[in-house]
C-alpha positions in Angstrom: -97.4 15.4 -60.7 -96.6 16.3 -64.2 -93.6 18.7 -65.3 -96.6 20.4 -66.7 -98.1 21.0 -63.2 -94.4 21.8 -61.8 -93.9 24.6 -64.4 -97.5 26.4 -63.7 -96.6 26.4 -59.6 -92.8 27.9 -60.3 -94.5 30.5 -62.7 -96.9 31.3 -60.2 -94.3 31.5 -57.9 -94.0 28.6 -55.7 -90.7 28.0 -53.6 -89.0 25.2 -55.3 -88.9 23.4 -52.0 -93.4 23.5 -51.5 -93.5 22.1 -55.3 -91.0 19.4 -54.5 -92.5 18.5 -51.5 -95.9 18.4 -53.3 -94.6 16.5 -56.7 -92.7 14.2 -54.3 -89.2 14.9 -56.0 -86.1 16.2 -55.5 -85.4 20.7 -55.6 -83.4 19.4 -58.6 -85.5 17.5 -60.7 -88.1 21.3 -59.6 -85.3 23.4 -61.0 -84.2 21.6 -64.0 -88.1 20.9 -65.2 -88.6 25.3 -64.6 -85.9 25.8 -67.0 -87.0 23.2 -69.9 -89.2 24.9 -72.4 -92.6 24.9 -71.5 -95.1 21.8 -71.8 -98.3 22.6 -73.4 -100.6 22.0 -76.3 -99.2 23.8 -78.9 -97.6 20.6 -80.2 -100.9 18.6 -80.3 -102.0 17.0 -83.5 -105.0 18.7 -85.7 -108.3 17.4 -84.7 -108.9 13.9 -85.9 -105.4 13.2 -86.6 -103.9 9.9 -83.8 -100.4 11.3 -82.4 -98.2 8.1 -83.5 -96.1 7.6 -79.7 -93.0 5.3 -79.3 -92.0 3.2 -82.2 -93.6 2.6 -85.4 -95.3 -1.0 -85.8 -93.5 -3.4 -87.7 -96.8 -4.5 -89.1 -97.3 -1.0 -90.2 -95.6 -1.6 -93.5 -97.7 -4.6 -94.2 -101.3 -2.2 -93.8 -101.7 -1.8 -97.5 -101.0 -5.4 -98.8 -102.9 -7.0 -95.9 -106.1 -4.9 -96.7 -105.5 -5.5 -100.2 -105.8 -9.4 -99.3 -108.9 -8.6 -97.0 -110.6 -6.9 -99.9 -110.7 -10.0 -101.8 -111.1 -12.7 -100.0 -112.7 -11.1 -96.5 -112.6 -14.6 -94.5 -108.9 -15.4 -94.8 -107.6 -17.2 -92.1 -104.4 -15.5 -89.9 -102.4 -18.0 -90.6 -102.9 -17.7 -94.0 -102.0 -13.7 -94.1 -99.1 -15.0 -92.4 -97.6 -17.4 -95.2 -98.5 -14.9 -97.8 -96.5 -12.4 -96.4 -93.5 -14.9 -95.5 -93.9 -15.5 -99.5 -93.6 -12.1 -100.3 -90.3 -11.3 -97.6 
């Protein structure tokens, strides 16, 4: 069960006790997740825009200059993107 799900049973007025039961989880973990702001959608990204979740990549800085390579030679080898970039730091 989702804190989402926990918040829409305590708003609708379920005992703390039936949602725990139901979420399998403690009365506390029921009454601390009813007094965290609500979960919902509001905070979703714009259509077509990729929500980036956990840590950026470390190849993520790379993106441009590895393209760049791509564009002009399109068969490189990995191993060869690899040296290139071990060149460049």
């Amino acid at each position: 069960m989702t804190r989402h799900e926990i918040q829409v049973l305590r708003e609708a007025g379920v005992p703390g006790a039936r949602v725990a039961k139901q979420a399998e989880v403690s009365e506390r973990s029921v009454w601390r997740i009813a007094k965290e702001a609500p979960v919902g959608d509001d905070t979703a990204p714009p259509a077509g825009v990729k929500r980036a979740v956990g840590r950026p990549s470390t190849a993520a800085p790379w993106a441009p200059v590895i393209s760049g390579w791509l564009g002009e030679e399109r068969h490189l080898p990995s191993l060869e993107l690899l040296r290139r970039s071990r060149e460049q730091g």
